[in-house]
N, C-alpha and C positions, 0 to 999 in steps of 0.2 A: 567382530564387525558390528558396527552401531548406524542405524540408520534414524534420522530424526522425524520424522512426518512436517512436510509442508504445509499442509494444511490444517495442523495445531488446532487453531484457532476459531475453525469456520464451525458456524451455528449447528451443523448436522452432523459434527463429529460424538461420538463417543462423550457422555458425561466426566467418566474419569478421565479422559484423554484433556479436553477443554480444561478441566480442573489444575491441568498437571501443575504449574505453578502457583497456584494458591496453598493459603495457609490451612488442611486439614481442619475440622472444626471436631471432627470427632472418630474414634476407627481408627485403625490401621490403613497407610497410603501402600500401596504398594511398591516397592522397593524400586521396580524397573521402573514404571510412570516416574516414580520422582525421579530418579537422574535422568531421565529425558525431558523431565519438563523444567530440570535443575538449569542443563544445558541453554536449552532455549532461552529460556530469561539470561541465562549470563550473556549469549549470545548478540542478546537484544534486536535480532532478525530471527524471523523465522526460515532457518536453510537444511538444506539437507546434504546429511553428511555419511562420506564411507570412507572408511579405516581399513587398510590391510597390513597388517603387521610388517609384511614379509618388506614391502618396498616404504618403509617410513621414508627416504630422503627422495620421494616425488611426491608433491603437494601441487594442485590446481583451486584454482579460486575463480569459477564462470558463473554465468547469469545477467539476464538483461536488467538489474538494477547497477548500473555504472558504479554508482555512489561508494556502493557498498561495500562491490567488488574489490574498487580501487583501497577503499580504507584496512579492508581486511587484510588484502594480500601484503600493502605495505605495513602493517603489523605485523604478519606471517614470518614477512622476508626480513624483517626487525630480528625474531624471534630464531630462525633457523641457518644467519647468519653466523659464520664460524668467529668468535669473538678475538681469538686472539692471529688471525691471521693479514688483520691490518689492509689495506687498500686490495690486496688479491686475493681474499675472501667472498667481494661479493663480482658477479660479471652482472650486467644488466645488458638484455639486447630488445629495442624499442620495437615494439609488434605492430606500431600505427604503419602501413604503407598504403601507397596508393595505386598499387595494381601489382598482378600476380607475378613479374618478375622481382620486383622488392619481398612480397612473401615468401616466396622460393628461395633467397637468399637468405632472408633473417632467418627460418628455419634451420635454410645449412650450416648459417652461423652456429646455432642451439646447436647441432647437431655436433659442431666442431668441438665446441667450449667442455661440451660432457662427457668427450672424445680425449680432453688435455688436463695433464697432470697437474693438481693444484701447485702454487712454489712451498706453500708454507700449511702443512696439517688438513687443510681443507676448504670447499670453496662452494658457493651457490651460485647457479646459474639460474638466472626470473626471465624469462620470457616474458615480455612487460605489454599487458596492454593490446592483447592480439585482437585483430578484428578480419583477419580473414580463417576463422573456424566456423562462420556460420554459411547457411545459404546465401549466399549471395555470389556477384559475377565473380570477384576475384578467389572465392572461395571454391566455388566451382573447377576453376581452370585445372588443364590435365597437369601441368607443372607444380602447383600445389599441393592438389594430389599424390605427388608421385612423392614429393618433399615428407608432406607429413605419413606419408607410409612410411619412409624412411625411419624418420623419429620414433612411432610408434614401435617399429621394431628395435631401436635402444633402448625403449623403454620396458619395453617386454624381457630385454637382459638384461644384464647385470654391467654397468659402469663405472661399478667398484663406491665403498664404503664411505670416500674422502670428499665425493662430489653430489651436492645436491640441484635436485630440478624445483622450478618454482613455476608456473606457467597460470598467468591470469589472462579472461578474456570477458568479453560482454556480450558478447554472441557465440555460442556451438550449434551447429545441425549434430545433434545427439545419432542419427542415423547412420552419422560414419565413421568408419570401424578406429578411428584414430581416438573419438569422444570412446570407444567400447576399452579401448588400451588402457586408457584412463580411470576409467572405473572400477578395472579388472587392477590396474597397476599404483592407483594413487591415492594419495589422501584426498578426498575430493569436498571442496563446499561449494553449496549453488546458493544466488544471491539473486533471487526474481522479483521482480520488480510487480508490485502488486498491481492486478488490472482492476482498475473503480467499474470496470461495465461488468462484469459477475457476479454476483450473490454473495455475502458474506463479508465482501472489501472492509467494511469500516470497522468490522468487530476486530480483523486481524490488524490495521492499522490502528485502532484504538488500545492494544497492547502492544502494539508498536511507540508508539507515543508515551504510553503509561510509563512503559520502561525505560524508556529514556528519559522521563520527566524524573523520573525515581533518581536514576543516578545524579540528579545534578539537585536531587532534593526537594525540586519545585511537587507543590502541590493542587491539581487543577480540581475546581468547582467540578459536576459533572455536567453539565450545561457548557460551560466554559473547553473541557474537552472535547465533548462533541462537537461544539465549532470549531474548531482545532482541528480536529478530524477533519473536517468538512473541505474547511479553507485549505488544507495542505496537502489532499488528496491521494495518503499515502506515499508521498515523495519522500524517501527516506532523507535526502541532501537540502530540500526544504523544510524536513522537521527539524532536519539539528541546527539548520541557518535558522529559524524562529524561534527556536528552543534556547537560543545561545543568547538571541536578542533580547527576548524575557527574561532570561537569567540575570543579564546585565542589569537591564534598563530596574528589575525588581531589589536589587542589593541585598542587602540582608535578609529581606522579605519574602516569604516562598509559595504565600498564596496567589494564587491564580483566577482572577472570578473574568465572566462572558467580556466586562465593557474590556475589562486589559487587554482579551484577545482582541476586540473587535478596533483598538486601538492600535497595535502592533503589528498586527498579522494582516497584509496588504489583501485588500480585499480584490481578486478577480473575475470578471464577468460572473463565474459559474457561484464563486463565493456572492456574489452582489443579489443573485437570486435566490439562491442559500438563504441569506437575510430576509429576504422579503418577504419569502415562506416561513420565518419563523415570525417576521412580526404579524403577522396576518394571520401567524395562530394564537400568538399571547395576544391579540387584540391589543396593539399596540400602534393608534393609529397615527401618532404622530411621524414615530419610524419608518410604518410604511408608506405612508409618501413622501417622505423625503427620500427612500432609495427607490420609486418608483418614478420620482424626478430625476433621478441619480442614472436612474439604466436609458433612460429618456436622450440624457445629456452625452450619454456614451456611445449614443446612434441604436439602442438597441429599438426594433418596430415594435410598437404596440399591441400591435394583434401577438409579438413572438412573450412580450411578459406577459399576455391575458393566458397564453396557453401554454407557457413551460410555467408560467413561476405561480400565478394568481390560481387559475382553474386548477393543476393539481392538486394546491395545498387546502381548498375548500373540497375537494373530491377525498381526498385523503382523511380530511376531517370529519364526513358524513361518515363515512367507509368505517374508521376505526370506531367512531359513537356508535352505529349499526350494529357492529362486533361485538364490542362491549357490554351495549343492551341486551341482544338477543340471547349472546353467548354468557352473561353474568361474570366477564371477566375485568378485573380489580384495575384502577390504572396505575400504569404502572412508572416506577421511579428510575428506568431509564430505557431510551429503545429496547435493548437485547432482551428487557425481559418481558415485553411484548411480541416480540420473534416467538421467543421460547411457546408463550401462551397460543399463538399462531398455528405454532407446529404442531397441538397434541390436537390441534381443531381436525373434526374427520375433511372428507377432500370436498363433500359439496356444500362444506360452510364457506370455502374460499375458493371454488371455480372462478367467481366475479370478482374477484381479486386482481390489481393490473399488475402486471409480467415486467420483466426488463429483459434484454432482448435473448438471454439463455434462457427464456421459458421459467423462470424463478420468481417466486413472489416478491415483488418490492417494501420485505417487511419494513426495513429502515424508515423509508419514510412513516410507516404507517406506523408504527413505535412510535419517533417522533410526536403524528398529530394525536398520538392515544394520550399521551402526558396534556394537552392542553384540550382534546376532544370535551372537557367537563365545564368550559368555557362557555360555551356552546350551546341552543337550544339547538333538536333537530330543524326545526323550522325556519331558522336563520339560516340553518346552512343549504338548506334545500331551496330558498330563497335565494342564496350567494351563486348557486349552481343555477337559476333564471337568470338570475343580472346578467351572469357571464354571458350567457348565451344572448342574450340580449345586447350587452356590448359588443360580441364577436360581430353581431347582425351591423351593426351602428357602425363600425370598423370598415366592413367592407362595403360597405353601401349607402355609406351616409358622408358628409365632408365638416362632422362636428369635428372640434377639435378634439384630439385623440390622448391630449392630458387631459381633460376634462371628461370624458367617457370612464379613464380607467378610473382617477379620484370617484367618481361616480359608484361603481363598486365597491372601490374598498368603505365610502364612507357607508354605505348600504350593507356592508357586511359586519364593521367593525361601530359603526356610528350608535348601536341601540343600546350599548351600554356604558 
């Protein structure tokens, strides 16, 4: 039984664990770490997986990353499809319904199909696509209920050698005892969809991306990844929809540098401020007004760029220059390993540190403004932190015009050099 860790990836794991897919530079790896961290990368998701020898022909494939699910399971069902049994090899029965007597029935369907004798050697039966395993109403209902008890208890026997179970979904309540059958009974991989509001998000979406960039050979700047990252938010179904499109649009060619993403990769609200915070750290002022006209044009309010996009990325810049000096830490050549230097800091060099909403420190950005913090006098930016405040004042209580306030800071921030 092989279990793979979900969270591979995340900054506060284990050194040898994080490592597990990297090239050894020196020593002996350990044998177990590499084939788990072999998997992983071939995987090219981070999921988690369990094997019981005993019931090889049940296989499930859930998790709220759709994308994923769906790609995996129809390789799966590629894979463990009886090859020479011709159109009555595979049964598909569609799991999308729209209330709990449709679920009740597809189930009894499953139930029948794994119940009837293949005609020819053998035969896979895919529960395709289910969407009432999780909480919700139709999931809930007592006939559903009663349906996947049912199943659960064939699964728990034995349905003979010639028929296999497939069963993919996007949603399970793991709580009930039909997801416990499953675990207990099946080959199992989960395909979760990574949350950007946690701590850690962009390191594991950034070997997310890696690895797929890998397979198709492309090679990104790291700058150019991290916008990458940024702009595609761990969407597995939009990295490989932009991944595919830079493939194309590059041809032979397999570098990757920032302007190509910023070119290709459709810039959304949250990307649009993304930008602005990075030009307003490389003091790049022509960029940032032009996407400070940009979010203007898109109805975004002035006071919401002065204090999502402007005042954090001058806060973030004081904060990391602070760090840096105080603490004699090197800047660094890319976020994570700013994280890292973060981490070994005792707890009351970073109390004042700002949080994201699981109580975590918001290294990423602060990574980020460490790489350009050298930019920077402290005095300018403690400067750039008055303007603000000064523009917020002019914002709410004055009727200047409010592209000319925000220009107003940036050229006060970025204009002295």
């Amino acid at each position: 039984m092989v279990r793979s860790n979900p969270r591979l990836f995340r900054r506060d794991a284990e050194p040898s664990t994080r490592d597990a897919c990297a090239t050894p530079s020196g020593g002996a790896l350990n044998p177990t770490l590499l084939v788990i961290g072999q998997r992983v990368c071939e995987k090219l998701r981070v999921a988690k997986t369990k094997t019981t020898a005993a019931s090889a022909n049940i296989y499930a494939v859930v998790g709220s990353d759709e994308s994923e699910v769906k790609r995996m399971a129809a390789d799966l069902a590629a894979k463990v499809t009886p090859p020479d049994a011709g159109d009555f090899g595979l049964e598909v029965i569609d799991g999308v319904v729209d209330n709990a007597e449709q679920a009740a029935s597809r189930i009894r369907l499953t139930i029948e199909a794994l119940q009837t004798l293949p005609f020819f050697g053998g035969k896979l039966v895919w529960l395709k696509n289910a969407n009432f395993l999780g909480d919700t109403a139709i999931g809930r209902a007592a006939s559903v209920q009663s349906a996947l008890d049912e199943l659960a208890e064939i699964i728990k026997g034995d349905f003979g050698a010639t028929v296999t179970l497939l069963l993919s979904a996007t949603e399970v309540d793991k709580r009930r005892s039909f997801y416990k059958a499953l675990v207990n009974r099946a080959e199992l991989q989960i395909f979760d969809r990574l949350d950007s509001s946690r701590s850690g998000w962009e390191e594991e979406a950034t070997e997310i991306v890696r690895a797929r960039a890998t397979k198709r050979k492309l090679q990104f700047d790291d700058e150019a990844l991290d916008l990458f990252v940024l702009l595609t938010g761990g969407d597995t179904r939009q990295i490989d929809s932009e991944l595919e499109k830079i493939d194309i649009f590059l041809g032979k060619e397999r570098r990757v540098n920032v302007d190509l993403v910023r070119e290709l990769v459709p810039l959304s609200r949250a990307g649009v401020i993304f930008e602005l915070g990075n030009a307003l750290a490389e003091r790049d002022l022509e960029r940032a007004l032009t996407l400070v006209r940009r979010l203007l044009d898109q109805g975004e309010s002035a006071i919401g760029i002065l204090l999502v996009a402007t005042l954090p990325t001058i806060r973030n810049l004081l904060l990391a220059k602070d760090l840096m000096e105080r603490h004699r830490l090197p800047r660094p050549h890319a976020p994570f390993h700013f994280i890292s230097a973060i981490n070994r800091l005792p707890g009351t060099a970073t109390e004042h540190l700002p949080r994201k909403k699981d109580g975590s420190i918001n290294a990423y950005a602060l990574g980020i403004a460490a790489q350009n913090a050298h930019r920077f006098e402290t005095g300018q930016l403690v400067a750039g932190m008055q303007a603000c405040l000064e523009a917020n004042l002019q914002l709410v209580t004055t009727q200047l015009d409010h592209e000319l306030i925000l220009t107003e800071v940036v050229v006060k921030l970025l204009g002295g050099n």
